[in-house]
C-alpha positions in Angstrom: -60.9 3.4 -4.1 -64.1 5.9 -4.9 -65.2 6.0 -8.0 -67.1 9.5 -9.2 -69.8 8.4 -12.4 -71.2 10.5 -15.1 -72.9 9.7 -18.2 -70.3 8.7 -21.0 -67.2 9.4 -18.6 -65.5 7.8 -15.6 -62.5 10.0 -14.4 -60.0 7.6 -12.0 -58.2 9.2 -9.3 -55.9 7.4 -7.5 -58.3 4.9 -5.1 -61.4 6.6 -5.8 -63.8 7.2 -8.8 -66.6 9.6 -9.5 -68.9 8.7 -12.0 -72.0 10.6 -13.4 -74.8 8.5 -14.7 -90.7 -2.6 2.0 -93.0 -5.0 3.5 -92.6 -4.4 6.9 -92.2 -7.1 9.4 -93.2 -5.8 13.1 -90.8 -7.5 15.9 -92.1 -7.4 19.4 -91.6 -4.2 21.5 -88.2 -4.0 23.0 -85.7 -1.8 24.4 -85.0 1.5 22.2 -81.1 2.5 21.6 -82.2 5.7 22.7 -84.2 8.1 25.4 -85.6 11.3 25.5 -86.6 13.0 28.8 -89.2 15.3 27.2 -90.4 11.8 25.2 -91.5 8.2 26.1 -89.8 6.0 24.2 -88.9 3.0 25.9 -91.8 0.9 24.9 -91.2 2.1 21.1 -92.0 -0.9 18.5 -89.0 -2.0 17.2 -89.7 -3.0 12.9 -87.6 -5.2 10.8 -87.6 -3.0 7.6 -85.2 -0.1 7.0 -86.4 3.3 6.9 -87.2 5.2 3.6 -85.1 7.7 3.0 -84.0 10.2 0.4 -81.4 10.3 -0.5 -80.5 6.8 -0.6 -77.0 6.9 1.8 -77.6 3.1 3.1 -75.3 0.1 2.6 -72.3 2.2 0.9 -68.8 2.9 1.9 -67.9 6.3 2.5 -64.7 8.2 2.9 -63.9 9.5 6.4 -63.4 13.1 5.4 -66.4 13.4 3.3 -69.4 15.8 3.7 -72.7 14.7 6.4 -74.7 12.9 4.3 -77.9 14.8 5.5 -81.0 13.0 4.3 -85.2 13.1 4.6 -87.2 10.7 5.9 -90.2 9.9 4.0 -91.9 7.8 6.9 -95.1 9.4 7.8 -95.0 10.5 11.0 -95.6 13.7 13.9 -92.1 14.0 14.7 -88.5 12.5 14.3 -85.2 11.4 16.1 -81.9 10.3 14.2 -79.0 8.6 16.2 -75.7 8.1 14.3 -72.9 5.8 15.9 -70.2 3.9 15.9 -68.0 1.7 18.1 -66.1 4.6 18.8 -66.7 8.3 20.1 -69.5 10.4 21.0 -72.8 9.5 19.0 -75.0 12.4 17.2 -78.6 12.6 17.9 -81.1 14.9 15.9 -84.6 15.8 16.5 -86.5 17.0 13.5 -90.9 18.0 13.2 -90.7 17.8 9.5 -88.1 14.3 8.8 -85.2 16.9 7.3 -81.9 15.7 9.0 -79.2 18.0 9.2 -76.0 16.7 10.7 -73.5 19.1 12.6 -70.0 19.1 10.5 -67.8 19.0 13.0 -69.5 15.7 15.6 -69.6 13.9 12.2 -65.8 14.7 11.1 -65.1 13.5 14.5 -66.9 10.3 14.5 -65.9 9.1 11.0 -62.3 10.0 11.9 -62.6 7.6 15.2 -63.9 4.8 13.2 -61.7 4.6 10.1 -62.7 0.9 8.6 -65.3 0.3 11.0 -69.3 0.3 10.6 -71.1 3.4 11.1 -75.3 3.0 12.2 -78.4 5.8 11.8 -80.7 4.5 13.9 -84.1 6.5 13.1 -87.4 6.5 15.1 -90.8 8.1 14.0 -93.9 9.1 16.0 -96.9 7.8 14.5 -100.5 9.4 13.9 -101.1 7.5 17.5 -98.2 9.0 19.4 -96.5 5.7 19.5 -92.5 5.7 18.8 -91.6 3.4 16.0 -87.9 2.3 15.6 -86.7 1.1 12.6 -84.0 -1.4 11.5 -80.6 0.4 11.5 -79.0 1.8 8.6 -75.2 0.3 8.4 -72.7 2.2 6.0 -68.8 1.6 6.5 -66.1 3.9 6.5 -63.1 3.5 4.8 -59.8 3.8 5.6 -58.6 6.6 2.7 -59.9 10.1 2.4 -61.3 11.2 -1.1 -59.1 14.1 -2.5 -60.9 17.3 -0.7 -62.3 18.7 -4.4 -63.8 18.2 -7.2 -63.9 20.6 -10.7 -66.8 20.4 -12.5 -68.9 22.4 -15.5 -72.2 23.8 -13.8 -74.9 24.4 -16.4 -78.6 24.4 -16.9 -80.7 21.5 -18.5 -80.7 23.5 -22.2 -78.6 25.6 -22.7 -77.5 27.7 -26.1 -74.4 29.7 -25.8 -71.0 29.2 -23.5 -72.1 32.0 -21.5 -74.8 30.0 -19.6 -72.3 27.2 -18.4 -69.7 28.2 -15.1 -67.2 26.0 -13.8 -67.1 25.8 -10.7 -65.2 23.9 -7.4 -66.7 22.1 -4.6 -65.5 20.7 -1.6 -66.6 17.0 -0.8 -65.3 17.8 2.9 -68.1 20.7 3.6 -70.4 20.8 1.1 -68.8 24.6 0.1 -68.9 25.8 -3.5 -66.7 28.5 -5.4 -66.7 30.0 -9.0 -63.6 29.7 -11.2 -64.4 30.8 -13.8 -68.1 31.5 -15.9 -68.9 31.2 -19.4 -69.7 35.5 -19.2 -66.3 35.7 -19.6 -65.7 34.0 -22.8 -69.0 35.9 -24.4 -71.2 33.5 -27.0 -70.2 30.3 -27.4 -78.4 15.7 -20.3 -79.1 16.2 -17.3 -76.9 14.0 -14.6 -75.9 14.0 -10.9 -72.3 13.1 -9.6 -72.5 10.0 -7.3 -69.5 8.5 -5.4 -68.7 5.2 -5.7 -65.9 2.9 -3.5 -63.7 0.3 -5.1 -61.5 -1.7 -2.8 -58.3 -2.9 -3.7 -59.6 -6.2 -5.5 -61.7 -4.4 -8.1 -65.0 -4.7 -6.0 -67.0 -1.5 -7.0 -69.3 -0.7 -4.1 -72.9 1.0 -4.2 -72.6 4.3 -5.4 -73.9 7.6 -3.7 -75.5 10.6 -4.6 -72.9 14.1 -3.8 -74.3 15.1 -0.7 -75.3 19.1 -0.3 -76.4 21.0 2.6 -80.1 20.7 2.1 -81.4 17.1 1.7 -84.3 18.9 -0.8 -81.7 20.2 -3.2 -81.9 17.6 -6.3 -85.7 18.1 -5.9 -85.2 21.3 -7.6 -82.0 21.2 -9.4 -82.1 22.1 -12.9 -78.6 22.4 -13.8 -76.1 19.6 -14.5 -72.7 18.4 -12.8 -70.8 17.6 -16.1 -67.1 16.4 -16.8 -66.4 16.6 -13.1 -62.8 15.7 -11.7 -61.6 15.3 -8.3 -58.6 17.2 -7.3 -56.4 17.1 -4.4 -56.5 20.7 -3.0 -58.4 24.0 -4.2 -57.5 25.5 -7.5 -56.3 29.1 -6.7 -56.9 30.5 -10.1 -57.3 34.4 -11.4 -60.5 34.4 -13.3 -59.2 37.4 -15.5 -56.3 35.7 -16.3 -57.9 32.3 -17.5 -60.5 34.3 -19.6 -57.6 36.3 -21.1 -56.2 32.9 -22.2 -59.0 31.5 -23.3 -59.9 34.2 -25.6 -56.2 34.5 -26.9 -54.7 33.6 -30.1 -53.7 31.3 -31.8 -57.0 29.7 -31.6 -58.6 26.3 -33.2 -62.0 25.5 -33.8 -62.9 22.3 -32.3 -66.5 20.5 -32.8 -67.9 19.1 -29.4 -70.9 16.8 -29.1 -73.5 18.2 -28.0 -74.8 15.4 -25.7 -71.1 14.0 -24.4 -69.4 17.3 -24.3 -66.2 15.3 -24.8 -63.4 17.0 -26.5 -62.4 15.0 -29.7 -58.9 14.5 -31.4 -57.4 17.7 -32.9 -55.5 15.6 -35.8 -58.1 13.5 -37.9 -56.1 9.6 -38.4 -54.3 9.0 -42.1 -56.8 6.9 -44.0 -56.3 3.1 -43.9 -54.9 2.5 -47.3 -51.8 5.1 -46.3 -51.1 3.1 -43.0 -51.0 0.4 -44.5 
């Protein structure tokens, strides 16, 4: 099950859930899990600590159709290599002057599919100020057995924002990392800042470290000033005319309805009879 956070809300969706709130210990030089012919690595010093990285996409369970979870290394170093395996299929290796690690769509779709329920490793190795390969202690993330539905609807908005026409909503795919407008708040004229993180939950209730929605660029929450608000995961994409749903929106009969500002949750149309009359 996958849970999807966010502040004040938690959305279920079948088995998953989106929700939208090192001392270093050297080991003696052994055998690296990988080679390079241009590089000399076989003598690189293995450590016992795991890498820094941002994001934080270590010890979590992740769905076999979801997006690469490309990442930055924040080890200092001249130059970086990235292995990613399993006990199955063909592993990907990436090479990378500046720690950014971009992983190809299609080697990883292929590996998570091959090793449904099984552990999947990033092994990542840094070249030190002194030109000597430093290999750090694998990262182990496991893959579940069920997909995450392939979308997920959300409200796109900046950090302060004054009238409806600011806020969009939008529709990304957790399989690719592709985004698509449905409709923005232009079209309706005048009218806290969270990230979405994934979350699994197996079948006894066990909720498992949440993770951050990956994007394309490893940088992108660096600079992100808008919000991912009431999101909801769906199974396919909407196919929706954005002329027709302003049309709607606009029409009448209308009601007024008062929305809290900081939850954005939609309250009860009909206020409750007071106790005394219930009674």
């Amino acid at each position: 099950m996958y849970i999807k956070l966010r502040l004040f809300q938690t959305i279920m969706k079948r088995r998953f859930i989106v929700v939208g709130v090192c001392c270093s210990a050297i080991i003696p030089a052994g055998l690296c899990l990988v080679s390079c012919s241009s590089e000399n690595m076989e003598n690189c010093t293995l450590l016992a600590s795991e890498p820094n990285i941002t994001l934080d996409y270590s010890g979590i369970a992740i769905p076999p159709n979801i997006a690469p979870l490309n990442f930055r290394i924040l080890e200092k170093g001249k130059y970086y290599r990235v292995k990613i395996h399993s006990e199955r299929g063909k592993p990907i290796e990436i090479a990378s002057k500046k720690g950014s690690i971009r992983i190809p769509l299609k080697k990883w779709r292929a590996l998570l599919n091959a090793n449904k329920g099984n552990k999947v490793f990033i092994d990542v190795y840094v070249k030190n100020a002194d030109n000597k390969w430093l290999q750090f202690k694998p990262i182990a993330n496991t893959i579940a057995e069920e997909d995450i539905d392939r979308t997920l609807v959300y409200r796109f908005m900046k950090s302060i924002y004054n009238a409806w026409k600011d806020i969009g909503i939008y529709q990304r795919s957790l399989t690719d990392c592709d985004v698509s407008l449905i409709i923005h708040g232009r079209s309706f004229g005048e009218g806290a800042l969270t990230r979405t993180y994934i979350s699994y939950v197996d079948e006894t209730g066990r909720v498992r470290k949440p993770f951050v929605l990956p994007q394309k660029d490893p940088d992108y929450y660096n600079s992100l000033l808008e919000t991912y608000t009431v999101p909801e995961l769906v199974k396919s994409k909407i196919k929706a005319n954005k002329s027709l749903l302003a049309r709607i929106a606009r029409s009448k009969p209308s009601e007024a309805v008062k929305v809290p500002i900081i939850t954005g949750a939609t309250p009860k149309t009909a206020q409750p009879e007071p106790w005394w009359q219930r009674e």
